[in-house]
C-alpha positions as CSV (number, residue, x, y, z in Angstrom):
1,X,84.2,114.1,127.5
2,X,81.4,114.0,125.2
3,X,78.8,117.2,125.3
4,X,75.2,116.2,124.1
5,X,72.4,118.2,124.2
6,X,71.8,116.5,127.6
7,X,75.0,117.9,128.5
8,X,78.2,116.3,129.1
9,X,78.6,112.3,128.7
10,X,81.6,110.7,129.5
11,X,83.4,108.2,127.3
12,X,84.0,104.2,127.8
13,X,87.3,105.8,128.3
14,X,87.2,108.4,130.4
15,X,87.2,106.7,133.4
16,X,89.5,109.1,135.3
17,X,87.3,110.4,138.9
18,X,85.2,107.7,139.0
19,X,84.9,105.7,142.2
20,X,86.3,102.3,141.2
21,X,89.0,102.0,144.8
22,X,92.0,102.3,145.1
23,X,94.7,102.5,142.5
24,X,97.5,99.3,142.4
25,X,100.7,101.4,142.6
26,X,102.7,98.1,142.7
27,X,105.1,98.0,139.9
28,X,104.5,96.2,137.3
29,X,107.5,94.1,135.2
30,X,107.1,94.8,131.4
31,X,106.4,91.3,129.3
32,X,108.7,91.0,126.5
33,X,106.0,91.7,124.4
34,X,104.9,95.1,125.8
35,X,108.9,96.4,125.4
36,X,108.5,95.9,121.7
37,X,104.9,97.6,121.8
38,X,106.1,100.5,123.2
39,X,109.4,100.6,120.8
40,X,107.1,100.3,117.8
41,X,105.0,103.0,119.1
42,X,108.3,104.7,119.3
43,X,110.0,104.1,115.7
44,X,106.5,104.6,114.5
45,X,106.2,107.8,115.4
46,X,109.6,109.3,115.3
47,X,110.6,112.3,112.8
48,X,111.8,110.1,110.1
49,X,109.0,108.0,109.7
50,X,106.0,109.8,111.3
51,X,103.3,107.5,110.6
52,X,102.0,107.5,114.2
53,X,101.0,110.4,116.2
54,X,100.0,110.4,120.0
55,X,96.4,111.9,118.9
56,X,96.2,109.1,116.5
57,X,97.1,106.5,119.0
58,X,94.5,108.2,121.6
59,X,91.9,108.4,119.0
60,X,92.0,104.4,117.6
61,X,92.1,103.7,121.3
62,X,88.7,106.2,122.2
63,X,86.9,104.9,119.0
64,X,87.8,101.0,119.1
65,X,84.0,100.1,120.6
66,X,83.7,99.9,124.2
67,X,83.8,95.8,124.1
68,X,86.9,95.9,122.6
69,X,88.3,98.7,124.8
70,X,87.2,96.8,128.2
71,X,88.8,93.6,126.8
72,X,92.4,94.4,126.1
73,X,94.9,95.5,128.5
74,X,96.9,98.2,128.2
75,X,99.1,97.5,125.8
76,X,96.9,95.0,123.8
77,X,95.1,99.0,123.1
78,X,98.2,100.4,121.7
79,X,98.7,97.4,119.6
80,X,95.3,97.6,118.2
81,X,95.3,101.1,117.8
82,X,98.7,100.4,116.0
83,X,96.9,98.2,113.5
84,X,94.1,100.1,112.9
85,X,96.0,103.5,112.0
86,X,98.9,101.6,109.5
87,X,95.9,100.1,108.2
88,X,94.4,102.9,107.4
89,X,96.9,104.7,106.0
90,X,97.5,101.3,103.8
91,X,101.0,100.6,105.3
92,X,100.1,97.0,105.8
93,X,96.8,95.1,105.5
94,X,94.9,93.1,108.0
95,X,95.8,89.8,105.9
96,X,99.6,91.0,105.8
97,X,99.6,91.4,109.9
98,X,97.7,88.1,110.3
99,X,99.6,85.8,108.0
100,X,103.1,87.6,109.7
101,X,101.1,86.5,113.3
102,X,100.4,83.6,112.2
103,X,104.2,83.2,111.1
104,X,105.6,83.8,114.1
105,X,103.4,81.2,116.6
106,X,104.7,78.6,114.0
107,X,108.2,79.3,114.1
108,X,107.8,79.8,118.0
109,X,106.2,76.8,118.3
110,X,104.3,78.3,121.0
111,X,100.1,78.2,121.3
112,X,98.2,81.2,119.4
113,X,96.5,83.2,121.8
114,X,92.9,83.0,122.1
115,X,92.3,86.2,120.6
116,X,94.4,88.7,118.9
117,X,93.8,92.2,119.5
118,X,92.8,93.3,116.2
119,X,90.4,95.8,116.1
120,X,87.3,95.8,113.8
121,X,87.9,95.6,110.2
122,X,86.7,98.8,109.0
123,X,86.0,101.0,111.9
């Protein structure tokens, strides 16, 4: 929570108390896709490499721009906040993760998704 001279001001993020219904505790059945998210989080993050920390994750996700934020799911988040903290730290670049994207829907054979959750170049 944000503290202005107002007083406090809650985040796009911070949604946690407000009255939006009734929480969907059905489970849910991890796509392919959000396994490897979560691993990458993972190796990412594990002693050995320690490019990605849990604040770092929670901060690209709380700074991504509300739009952005209320777009993605869940894991489409992580992945952006992924991208945006290795490119940052100039692991890869945004050409590097695009062209390897781009790669992969042509070996696949499959459709590109509408939109790729990249997050802004530069924020």
């Amino acid at each position: 929570m944000m503290v202005t001279k107002n007083g406090p001001r809650r985040g796009y993020h911070d949604i946690g108390g407000l009255p939006e219904g009734a929480i969907d505790r059905s489970g849910h059945v991890l796509e392919p896709w959000e396994k490897r998210v979560d691993a990458l989080r993972g190796i990412l993050g594990d002693d050995k490499r320690r490019l990605l920390r849990t604040d770092g994750l929670r901060n690209a996700i709380e700074t991504m721009g509300e739009d952005l934020y209320l777009e993605l799911s869940y894991y489409e988040r992580w992945m952006a906040a992924i991208i945006k903290v290795l490119t940052e730290k100039g692991v890869l670049t945004r050409q590097e993760i695009e062209a390897r994207m781009d790669d992969i829907v042509e070996r696949l054979g499959i459709t590109p998704p509408a939109k790729r959750p990249m997050p802004p170049a530069g924020r």
